[in-house]
C-alpha positions as CSV (number, residue, x, y, z in Angstrom):
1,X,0.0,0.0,0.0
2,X,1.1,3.6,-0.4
3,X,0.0,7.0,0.4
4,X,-0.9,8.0,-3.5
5,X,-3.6,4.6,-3.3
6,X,-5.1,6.0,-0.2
7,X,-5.1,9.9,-1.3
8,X,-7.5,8.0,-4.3
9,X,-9.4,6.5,-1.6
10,X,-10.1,9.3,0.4
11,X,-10.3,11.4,-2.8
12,X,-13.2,9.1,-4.1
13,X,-15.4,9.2,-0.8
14,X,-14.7,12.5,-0.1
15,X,-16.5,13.2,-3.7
16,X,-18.9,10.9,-2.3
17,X,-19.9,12.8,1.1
18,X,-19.9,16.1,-1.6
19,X,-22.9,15.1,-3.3
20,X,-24.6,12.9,-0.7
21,X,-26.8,16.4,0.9
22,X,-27.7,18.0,-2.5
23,X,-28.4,15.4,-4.3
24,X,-30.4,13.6,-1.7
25,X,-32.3,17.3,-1.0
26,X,-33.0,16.7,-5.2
27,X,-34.3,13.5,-4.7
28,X,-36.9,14.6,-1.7
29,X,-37.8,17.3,-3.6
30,X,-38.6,15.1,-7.0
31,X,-40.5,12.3,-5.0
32,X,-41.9,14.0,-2.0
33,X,-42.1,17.7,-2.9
34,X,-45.4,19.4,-4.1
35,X,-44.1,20.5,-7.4
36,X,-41.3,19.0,-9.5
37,X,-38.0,20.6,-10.8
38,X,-38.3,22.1,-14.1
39,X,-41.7,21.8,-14.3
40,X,-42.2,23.9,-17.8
41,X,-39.6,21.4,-19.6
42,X,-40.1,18.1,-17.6
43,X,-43.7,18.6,-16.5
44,X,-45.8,18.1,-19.4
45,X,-44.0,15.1,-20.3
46,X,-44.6,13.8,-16.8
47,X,-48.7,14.6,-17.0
48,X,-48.1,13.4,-20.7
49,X,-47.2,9.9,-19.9
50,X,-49.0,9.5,-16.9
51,X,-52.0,10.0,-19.0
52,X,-51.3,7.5,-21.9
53,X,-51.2,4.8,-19.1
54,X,-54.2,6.3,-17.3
55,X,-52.5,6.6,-14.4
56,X,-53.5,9.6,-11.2
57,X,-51.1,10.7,-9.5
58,X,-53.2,11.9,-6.5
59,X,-54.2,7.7,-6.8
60,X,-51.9,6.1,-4.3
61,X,-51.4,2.6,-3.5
62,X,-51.3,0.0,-0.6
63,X,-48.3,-2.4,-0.5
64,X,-49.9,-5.3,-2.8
65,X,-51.1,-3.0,-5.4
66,X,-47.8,-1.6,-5.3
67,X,-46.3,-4.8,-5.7
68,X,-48.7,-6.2,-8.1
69,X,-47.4,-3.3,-10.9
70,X,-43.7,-4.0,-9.8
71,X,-44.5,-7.1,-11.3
72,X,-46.9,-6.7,-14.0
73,X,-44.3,-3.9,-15.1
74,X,-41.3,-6.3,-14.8
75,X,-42.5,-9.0,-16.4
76,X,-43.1,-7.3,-19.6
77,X,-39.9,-5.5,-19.8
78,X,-38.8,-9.1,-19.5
79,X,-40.8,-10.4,-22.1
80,X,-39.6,-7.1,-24.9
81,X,-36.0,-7.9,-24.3
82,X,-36.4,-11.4,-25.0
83,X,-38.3,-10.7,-28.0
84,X,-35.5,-8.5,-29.3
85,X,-32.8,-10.3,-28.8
86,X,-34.8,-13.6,-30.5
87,X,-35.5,-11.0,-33.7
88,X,-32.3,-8.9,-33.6
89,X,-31.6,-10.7,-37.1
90,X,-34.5,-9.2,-38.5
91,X,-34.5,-6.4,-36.9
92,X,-32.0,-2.7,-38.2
93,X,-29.4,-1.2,-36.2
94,X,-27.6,-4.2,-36.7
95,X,-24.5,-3.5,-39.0
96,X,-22.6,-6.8,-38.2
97,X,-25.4,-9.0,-39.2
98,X,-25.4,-10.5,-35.9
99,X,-27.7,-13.7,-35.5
100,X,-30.7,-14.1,-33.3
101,X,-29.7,-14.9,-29.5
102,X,-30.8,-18.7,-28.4
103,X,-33.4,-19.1,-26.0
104,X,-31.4,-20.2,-22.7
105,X,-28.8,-17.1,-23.0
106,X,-31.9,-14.8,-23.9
107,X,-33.4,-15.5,-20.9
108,X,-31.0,-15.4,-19.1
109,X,-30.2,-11.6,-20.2
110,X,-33.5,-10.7,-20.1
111,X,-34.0,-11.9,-16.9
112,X,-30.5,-10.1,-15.5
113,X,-31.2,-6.8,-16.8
114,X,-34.9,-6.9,-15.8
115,X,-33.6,-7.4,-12.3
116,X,-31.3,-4.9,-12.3
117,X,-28.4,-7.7,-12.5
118,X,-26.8,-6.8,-15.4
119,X,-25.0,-11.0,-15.2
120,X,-23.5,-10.9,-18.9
121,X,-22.9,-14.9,-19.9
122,X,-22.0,-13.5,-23.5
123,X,-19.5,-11.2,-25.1
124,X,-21.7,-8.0,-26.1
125,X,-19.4,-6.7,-29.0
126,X,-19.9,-10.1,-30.5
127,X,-23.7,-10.9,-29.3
128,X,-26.2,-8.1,-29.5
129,X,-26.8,-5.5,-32.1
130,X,-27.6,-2.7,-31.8
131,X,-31.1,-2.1,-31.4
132,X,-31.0,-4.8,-28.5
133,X,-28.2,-2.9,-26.8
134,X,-29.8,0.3,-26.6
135,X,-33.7,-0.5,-26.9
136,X,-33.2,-3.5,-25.0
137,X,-30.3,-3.0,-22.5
138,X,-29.9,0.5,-21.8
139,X,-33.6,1.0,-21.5
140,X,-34.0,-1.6,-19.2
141,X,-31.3,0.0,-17.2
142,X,-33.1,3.2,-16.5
143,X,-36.7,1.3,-15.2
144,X,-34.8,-1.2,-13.2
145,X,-33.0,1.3,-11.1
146,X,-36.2,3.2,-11.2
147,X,-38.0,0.9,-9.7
148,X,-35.6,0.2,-7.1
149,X,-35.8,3.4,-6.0
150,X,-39.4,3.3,-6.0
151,X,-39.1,0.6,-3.4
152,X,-36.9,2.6,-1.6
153,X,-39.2,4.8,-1.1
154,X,-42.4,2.9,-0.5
155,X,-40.4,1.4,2.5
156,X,-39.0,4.8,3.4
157,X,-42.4,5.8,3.8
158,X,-44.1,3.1,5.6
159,X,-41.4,4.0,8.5
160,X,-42.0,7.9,8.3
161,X,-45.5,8.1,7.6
162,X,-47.5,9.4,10.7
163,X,-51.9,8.1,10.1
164,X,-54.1,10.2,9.4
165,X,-57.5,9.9,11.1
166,X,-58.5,6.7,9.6
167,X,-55.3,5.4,9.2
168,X,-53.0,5.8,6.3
169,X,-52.5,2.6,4.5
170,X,-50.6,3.7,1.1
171,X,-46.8,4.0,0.2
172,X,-47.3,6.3,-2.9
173,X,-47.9,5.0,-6.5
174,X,-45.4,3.0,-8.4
175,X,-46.5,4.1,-11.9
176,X,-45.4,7.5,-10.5
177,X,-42.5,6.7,-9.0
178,X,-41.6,5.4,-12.2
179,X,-41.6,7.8,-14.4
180,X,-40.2,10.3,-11.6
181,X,-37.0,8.5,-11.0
182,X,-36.4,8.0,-15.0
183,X,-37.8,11.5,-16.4
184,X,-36.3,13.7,-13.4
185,X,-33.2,12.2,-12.0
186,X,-31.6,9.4,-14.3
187,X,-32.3,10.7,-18.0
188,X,-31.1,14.4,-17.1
189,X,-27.8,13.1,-14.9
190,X,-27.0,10.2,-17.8
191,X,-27.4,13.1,-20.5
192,X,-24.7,15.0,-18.8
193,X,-22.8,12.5,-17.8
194,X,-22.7,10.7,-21.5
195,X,-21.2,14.2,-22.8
196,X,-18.6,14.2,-20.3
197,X,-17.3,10.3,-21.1
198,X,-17.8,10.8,-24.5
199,X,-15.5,14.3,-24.3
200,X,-13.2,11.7,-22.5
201,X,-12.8,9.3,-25.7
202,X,-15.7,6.6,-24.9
203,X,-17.4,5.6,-28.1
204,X,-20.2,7.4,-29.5
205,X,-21.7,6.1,-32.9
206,X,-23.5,3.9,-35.3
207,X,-20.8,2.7,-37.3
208,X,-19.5,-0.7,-38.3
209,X,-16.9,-2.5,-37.0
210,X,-13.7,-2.0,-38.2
211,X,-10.7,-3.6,-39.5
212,X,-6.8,-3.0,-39.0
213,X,-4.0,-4.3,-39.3
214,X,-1.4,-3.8,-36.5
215,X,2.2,-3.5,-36.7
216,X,3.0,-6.9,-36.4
217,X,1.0,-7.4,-39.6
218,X,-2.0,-9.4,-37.5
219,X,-5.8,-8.4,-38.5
220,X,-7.6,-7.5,-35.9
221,X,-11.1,-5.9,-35.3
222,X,-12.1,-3.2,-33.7
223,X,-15.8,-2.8,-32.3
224,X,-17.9,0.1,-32.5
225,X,-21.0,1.2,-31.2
226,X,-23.6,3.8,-29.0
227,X,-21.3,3.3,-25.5
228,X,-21.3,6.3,-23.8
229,X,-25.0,6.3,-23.4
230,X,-24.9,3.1,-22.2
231,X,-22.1,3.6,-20.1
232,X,-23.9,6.4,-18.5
233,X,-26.8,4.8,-17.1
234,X,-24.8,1.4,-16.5
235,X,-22.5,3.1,-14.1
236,X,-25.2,6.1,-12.0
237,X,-28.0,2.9,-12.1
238,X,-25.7,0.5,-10.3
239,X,-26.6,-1.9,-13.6
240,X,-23.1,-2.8,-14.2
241,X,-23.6,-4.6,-17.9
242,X,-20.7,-3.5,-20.4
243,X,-21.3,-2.8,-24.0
244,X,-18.0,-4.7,-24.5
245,X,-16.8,-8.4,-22.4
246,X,-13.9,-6.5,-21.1
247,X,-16.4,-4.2,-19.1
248,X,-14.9,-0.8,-17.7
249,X,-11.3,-2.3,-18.2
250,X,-11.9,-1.7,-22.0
251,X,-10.3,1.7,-23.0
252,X,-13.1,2.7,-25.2
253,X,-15.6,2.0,-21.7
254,X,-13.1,3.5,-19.2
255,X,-10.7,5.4,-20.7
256,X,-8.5,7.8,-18.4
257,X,-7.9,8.0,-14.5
258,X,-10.6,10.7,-14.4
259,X,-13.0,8.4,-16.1
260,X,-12.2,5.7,-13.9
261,X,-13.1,8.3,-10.7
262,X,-15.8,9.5,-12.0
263,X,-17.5,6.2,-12.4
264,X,-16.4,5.4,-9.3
265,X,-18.3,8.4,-8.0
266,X,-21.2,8.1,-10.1
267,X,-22.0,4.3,-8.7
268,X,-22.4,5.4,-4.9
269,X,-23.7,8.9,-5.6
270,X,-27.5,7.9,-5.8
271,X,-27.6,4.9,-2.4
272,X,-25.3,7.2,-0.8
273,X,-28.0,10.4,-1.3
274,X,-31.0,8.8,-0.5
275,X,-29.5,8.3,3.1
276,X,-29.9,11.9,3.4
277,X,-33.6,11.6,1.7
278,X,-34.6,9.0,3.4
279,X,-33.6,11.4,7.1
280,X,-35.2,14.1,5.6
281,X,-38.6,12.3,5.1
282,X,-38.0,10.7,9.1
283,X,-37.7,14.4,10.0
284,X,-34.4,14.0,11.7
285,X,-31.4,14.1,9.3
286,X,-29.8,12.1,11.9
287,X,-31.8,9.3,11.0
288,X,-30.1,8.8,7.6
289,X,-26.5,10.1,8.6
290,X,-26.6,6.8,11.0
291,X,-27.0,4.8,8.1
292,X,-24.3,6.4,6.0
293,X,-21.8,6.0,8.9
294,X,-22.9,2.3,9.0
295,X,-22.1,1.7,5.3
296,X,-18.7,4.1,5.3
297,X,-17.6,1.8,8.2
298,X,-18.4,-1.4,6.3
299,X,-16.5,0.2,2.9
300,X,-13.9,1.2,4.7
301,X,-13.1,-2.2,6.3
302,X,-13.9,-4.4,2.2
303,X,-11.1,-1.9,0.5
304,X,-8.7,-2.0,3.3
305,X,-8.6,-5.5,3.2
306,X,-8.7,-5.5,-0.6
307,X,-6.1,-3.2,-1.0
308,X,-3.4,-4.9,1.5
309,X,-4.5,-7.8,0.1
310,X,-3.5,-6.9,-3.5
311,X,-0.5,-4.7,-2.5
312,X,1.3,-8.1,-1.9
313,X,3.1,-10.3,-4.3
314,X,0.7,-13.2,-5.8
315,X,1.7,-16.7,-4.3
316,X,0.9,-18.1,-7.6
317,X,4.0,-17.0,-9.3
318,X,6.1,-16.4,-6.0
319,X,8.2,-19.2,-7.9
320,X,8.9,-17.1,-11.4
321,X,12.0,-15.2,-11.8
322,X,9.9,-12.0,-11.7
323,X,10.0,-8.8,-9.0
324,X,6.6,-8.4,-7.9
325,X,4.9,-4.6,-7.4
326,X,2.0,-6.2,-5.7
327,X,-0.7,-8.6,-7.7
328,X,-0.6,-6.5,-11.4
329,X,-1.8,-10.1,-12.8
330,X,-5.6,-9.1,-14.4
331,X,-5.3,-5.3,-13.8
332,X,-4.8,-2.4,-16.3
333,X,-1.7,-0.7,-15.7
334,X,-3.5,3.0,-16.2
335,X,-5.6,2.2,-12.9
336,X,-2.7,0.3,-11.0
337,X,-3.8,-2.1,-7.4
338,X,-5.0,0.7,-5.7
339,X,-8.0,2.1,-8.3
340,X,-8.4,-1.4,-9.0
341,X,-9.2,-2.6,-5.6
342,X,-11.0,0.1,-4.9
343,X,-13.3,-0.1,-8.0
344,X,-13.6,-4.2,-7.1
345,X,-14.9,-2.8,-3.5
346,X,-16.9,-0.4,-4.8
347,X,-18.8,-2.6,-7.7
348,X,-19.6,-5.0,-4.8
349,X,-20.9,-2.9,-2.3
350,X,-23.3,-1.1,-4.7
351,X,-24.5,-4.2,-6.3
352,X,-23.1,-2.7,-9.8
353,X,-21.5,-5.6,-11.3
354,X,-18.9,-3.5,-13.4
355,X,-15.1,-4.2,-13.1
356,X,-12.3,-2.7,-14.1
357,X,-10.3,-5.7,-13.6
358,X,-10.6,-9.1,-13.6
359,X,-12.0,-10.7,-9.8
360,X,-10.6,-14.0,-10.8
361,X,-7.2,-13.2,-10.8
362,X,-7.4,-11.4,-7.5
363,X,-5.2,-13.3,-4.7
364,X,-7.8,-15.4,-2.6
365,X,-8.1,-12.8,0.3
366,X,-8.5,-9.6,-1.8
367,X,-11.3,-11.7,-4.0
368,X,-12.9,-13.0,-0.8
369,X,-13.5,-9.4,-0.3
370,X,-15.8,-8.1,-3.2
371,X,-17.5,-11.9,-2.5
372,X,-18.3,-11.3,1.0
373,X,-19.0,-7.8,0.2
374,X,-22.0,-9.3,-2.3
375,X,-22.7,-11.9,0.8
376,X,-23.4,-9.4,3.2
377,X,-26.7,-8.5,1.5
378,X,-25.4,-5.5,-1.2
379,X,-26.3,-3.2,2.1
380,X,-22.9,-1.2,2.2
381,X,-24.8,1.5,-0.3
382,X,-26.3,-1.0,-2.0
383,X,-27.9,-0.3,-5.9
384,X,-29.9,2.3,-6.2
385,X,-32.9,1.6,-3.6
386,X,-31.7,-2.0,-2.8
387,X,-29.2,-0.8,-1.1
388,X,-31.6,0.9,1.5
389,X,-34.7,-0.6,1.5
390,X,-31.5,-3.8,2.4
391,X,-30.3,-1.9,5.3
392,X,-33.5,-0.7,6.5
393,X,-34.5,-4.3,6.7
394,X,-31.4,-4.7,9.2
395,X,-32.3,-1.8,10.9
396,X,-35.5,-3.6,11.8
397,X,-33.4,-6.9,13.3
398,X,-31.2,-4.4,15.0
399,X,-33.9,-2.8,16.8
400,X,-35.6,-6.0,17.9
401,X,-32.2,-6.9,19.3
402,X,-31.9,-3.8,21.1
403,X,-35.4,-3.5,22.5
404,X,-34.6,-7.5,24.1
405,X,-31.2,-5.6,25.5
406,X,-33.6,-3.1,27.1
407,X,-36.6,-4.8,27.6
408,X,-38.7,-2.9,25.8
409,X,-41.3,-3.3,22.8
410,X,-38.8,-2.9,20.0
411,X,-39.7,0.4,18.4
412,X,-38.2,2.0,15.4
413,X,-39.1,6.0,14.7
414,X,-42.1,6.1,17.5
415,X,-43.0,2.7,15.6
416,X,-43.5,-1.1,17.2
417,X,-42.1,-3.4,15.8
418,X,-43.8,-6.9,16.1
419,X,-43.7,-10.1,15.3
420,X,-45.5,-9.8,12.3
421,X,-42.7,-7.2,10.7
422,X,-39.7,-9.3,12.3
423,X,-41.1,-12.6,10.7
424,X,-41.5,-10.8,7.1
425,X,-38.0,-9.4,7.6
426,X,-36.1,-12.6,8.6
427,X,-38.2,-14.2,5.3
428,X,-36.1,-11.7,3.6
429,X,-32.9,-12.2,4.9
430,X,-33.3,-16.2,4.6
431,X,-33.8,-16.4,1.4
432,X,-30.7,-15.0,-0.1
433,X,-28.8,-17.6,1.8
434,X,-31.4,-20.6,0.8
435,X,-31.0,-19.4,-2.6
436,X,-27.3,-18.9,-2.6
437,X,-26.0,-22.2,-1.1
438,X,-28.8,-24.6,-2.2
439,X,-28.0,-23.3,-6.0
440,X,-23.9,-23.2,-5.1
441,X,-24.5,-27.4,-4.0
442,X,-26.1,-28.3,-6.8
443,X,-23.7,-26.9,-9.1
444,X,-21.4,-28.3,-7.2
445,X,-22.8,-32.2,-7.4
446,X,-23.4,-32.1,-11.2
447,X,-22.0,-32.5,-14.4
448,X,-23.0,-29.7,-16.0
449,X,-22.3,-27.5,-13.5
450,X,-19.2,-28.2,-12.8
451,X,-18.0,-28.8,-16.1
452,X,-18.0,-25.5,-16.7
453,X,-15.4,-24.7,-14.6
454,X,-12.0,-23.9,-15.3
455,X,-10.0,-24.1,-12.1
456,X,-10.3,-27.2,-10.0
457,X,-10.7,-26.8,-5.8
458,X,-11.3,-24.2,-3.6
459,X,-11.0,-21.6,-6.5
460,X,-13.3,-23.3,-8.6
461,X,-16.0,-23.8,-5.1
462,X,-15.1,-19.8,-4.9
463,X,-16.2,-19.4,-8.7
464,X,-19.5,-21.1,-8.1
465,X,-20.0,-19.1,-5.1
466,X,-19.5,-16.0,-7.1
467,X,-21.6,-16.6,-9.6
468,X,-24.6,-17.7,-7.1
469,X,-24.3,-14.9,-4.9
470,X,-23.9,-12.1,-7.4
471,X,-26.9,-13.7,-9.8
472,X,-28.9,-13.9,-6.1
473,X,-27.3,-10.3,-5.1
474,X,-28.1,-8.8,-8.1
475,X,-24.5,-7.6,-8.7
476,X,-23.8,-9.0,-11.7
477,X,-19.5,-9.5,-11.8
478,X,-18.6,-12.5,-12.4
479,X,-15.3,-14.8,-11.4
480,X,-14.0,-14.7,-15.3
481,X,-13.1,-18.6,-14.9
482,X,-16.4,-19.8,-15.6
483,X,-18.3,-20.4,-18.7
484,X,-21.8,-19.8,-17.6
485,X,-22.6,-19.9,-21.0
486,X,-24.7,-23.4,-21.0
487,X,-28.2,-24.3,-20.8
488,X,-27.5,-25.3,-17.2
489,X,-25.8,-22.0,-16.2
490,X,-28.4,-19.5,-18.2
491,X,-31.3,-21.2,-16.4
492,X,-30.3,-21.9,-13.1
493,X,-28.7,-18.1,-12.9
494,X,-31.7,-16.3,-14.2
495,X,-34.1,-18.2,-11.3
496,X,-31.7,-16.9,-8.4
497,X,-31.9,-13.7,-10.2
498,X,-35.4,-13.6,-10.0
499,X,-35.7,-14.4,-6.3
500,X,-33.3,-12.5,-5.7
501,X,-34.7,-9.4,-7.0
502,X,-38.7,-10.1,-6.2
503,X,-38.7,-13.2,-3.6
504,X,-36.9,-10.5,-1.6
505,X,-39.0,-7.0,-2.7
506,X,-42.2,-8.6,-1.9
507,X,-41.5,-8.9,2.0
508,X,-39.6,-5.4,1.9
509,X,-43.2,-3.7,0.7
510,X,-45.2,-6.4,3.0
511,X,-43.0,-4.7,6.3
512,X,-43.8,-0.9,4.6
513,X,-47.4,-1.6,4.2
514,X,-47.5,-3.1,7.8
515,X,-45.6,0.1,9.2
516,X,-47.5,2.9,7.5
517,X,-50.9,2.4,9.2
518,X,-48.7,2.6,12.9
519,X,-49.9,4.9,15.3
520,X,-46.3,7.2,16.5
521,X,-45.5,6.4,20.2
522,X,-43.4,9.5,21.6
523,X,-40.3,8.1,23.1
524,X,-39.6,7.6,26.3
525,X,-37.0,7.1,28.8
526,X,-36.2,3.6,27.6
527,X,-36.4,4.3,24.3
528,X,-33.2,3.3,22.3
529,X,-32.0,6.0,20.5
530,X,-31.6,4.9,16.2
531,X,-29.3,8.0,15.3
532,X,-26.1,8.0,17.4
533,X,-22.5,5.8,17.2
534,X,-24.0,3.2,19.7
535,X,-26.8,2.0,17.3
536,X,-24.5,2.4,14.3
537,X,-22.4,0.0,15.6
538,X,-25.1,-2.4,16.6
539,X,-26.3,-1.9,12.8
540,X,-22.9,-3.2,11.3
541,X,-22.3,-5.7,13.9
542,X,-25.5,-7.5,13.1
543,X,-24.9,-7.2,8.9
544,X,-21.4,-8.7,9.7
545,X,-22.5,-11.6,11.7
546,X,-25.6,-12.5,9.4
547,X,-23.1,-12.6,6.5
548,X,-21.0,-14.5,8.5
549,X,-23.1,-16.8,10.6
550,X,-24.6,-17.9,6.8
551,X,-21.4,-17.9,4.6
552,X,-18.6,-18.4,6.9
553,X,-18.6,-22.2,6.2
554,X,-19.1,-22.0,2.6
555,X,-16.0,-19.3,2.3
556,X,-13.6,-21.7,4.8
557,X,-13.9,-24.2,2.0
558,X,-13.4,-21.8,-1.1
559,X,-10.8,-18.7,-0.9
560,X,-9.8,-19.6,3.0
561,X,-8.6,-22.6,1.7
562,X,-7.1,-21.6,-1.0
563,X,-5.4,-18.7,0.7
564,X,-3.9,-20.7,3.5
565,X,-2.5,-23.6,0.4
566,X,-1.5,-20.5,-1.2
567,X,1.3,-19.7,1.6
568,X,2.1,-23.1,1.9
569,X,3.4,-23.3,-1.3
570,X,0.4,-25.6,-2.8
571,X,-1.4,-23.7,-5.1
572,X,-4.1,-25.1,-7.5
């Protein structure tokens, strides 16, 4: 480690705590305020398209209606980018005469970017057109995040909500929500932002591919294509999906250092703001600045032990004549261990996906850490809206722990919280587990999943893991030593990507709709206070050992292993 990677470090998040207030006051202001920003450019569109879907916005609804159009809404979107990815051969925008995508990888990708996953078991250069890049992909980034934040929100306000006189039983109107999150806050940031990356040299056009020859006299070909657009939304929507296999390590994704920051920045810049939205709407600021501490504490621990981690030499080729500067082996030399490390932590805390080096040839500590990091729920800012709506579902364990330290009702905001709320939210933190290792044995047990793997032992048990947790986490990186490209792999992936997008949002909006209706108790002397250092430490104590409690076992045999055979000399 040196003191130029930790100036990036502390350069990045103190970007990061820049934009958290204003952009989270923007955010309160689009979903919560009385009137929206711009409202001469941006507001007849808004009335516009709420119209054409006959939707009223003064029309709020309760949790399962709420839910219901999540996912009504989701599987369509589902259905459209299947449908253009079967047709893209028939279809324009498709210069390289690309043919149509088969079944298992379509849904698959369908299913990934529908989720907000962004799981790429294909090459996209060499895969989509396009039309299916763009009408497909990109727009299926905006709604996803969209909707996350929506969800965000919906639980955000089941907590904050005081009744009315008969009881208020709605968490605001997804349709709404919607269109809010994509006309207000994504399409005019990505706009922006697109300028910038393409000022920076990211790729910009319709053209076809083209073909050179290097100096060494070798043809080689060189894709084209609408990236910076993509690259936009991928990157401030947590989505993660690259236009080309190589991801944000590709020079025409991620060009430059300042690039490469501003990515950085762009992934955390929405989770980390609606921290400061979400205190706003509690009515104590406090509220949300507990939770930011909690996830800064829990970042700050993943890319500290990344970086030391990958500031070392690699075990692997200890034996080669070679001097090592740290573990180079995967990375680009522009970005160096400390950018890359950071941008591995980063990807994984924020459920992104996108990687500016390659996971897989990490050492086995520094890639334990972007796996735990997935493990621990994608809480430690989280996508946009998972991560929150994730914590908050902590928050609620938290609290019930604390009210059996003081022996009180747990109560959260002048809330109770009962069994009915602690039920639904341990429903939501089993599942990720149930999905995770019951998918990870399977795979495990069979031929065709482990046939797919390129490295045998605890590194190949630490690629299956990986690809489990981040299909289930929604994150979307992948360990690059296995082909998921099967029928096994497409189908089993895309099922722990549904549940873990919507087997886990459907309790998050159950615990909301049970909140909202709460009558606020003022707080008393044994009240536990939710906003000081005390309860943010019980907040990332009990993340840490849920992750570990469930995982812990499942990581001694993968990169534990493999670490400890690593110092031995033994290396597989």
């Amino acid at each position: 480690m040196s003191l130029l990677g930790w100036l990036q470090i502390v350069l990045f998040f103190g970007l990061v705590l820049a934009v958290t207030k204003p952009l989270g006051l923007y955010l309160l202001h689009v979903f919560e305020g009385r009137t929206q920003p711009l409202p001469r450019v941006l507001g007849p569109v808004e009335r516009l398209l709420l119209r054409l879907c006959g939707v009223d916005p003064r029309r709020e609804q309760t949790w399962v209606r709420y839910a219901l159009s999540l996912l009504a809404f989701s599987l369509f979107s589902a259905l459209l980018v299947y449908l253009l990815q079967r047709l893209q051969h028939v279809l324009p925008l498709n210069p390289q005469n690309l043919p149509a995508v088969g079944p298992e990888l379509a849904f698959n990708t369908a299913v990934s970017f529908t989720t907000n996953t962004n799981w790429q078991s294909y090459a996209g250069e060499s895969t989509l057109s396009y039309l299916s890049q763009m009408v497909g992909l990109t727009w299926q980034n905006f709604v996803s995040a969209a909707a996350g934040i929506g969800v965000a929100l919906a639980l955000a306000r089941g907590f904050t909500r005081r009744p009315g006189p008969e009881g208020q039983k709605t968490l605001g109107n997804f349709w709404v929500d919607l269109v809010r999150g994509t006309l207000y806050v994504l399409l005019p940031l990505c706009v922006v932002y697109a300028l910038f990356l393409v000022s920076q040299g990211v790729l910009q056009n319709f053209a076809p591919y083209r073909e050179l020859t290097t100096l060494e006299g070798v043809k080689q070909t060189l894709a084209m294509g609408p990236v910076a657009s993509q690259e936009a939304i991928k990157m401030l929507g947590t989505n993660g999906g690259g236009f080309f296999n190589a991801n944000s390590a590709h020079p025409f994704e991620n060009p430059t250092p300042l690039t490469n920051l501003v990515q950085l920045v762009s992934i955390f810049a929405i989770p980390a703001a609606l921290t400061y939205t979400y205190g706003k709407m509690a009515r104590d600021t406090k509220q949300g600045w507990a939770l930011f501490a909690a996830m800064s504490v829990l970042f700050f621990a993943g890319v500290t032990a990344a970086y030391a981690a990958e500031s070392q030499a690699n075990p692997a080729v200890a034996v080669a004549p070679v001097t090592q500067n740290g573990n180079l082996e995967g990375k680009e030399v522009r970005f160096g261990v400390a950018a890359s490390a950071l941008f591995a932590t980063v990807t994984t805390d924020a459920s992104c996906g996108a990687v500016n080096s390659m996971h897989d040839s990490f050492t086995a500590l520094g890639g334990m850490v972007p796996l735990v990091n997935i493990q621990l729920g994608e809480v430690i800012f989280g996508g946009v809206g998972a991560g929150l709506y994730g914590l908050l579902v902590m928050v609620v364990l938290a609290v019930f722990i604390a009210g059996l330290m003081v022996g009180r009702t747990p109560e959260y905001l002048g809330k109770k919280i009962e069994a009915k709320e602690l039920k639904l939210a341990m429903l939501y933190v089993l599942i990720f587990p149930l999905v995770i290792l019951g998918l990870s044995a399977v795979a495990a047990v069979l031929p065709q999943g482990v046939s797919s793997l390129n490295d045998a032992g605890p590194h190949g048990l630490s690629e299956i893991l990986y690809a489990y947790s981040s299909g289930t986490g929604n994150n979307g990186s992948a360990f690059a030593g296995l082909n998921a490209n099967t029928p096994f792999w497409n189908i089993s992936l895309g099922l722990a990507m549904l549940a873990g997008r919507f087997l886990m949002i459907v309790p998050v909006l159950a615990i909301a709709g049970s909140m909202v209706g709460k009558k606020v108790v003022a707080p008393g002397p044994g009240t536990f206070p939710t906003h000081g250092a005390l309860f943010t430490g019980l907040l990332v104590s009990v993340v840490v050992i849920v992750g570990a409690l469930t995982f812990f076992p499942a990581l001694s045999l993968g990169p534990l292993v493999e670490h400890y055979l690593g110092q031995s000399g033994k290396v597989f």
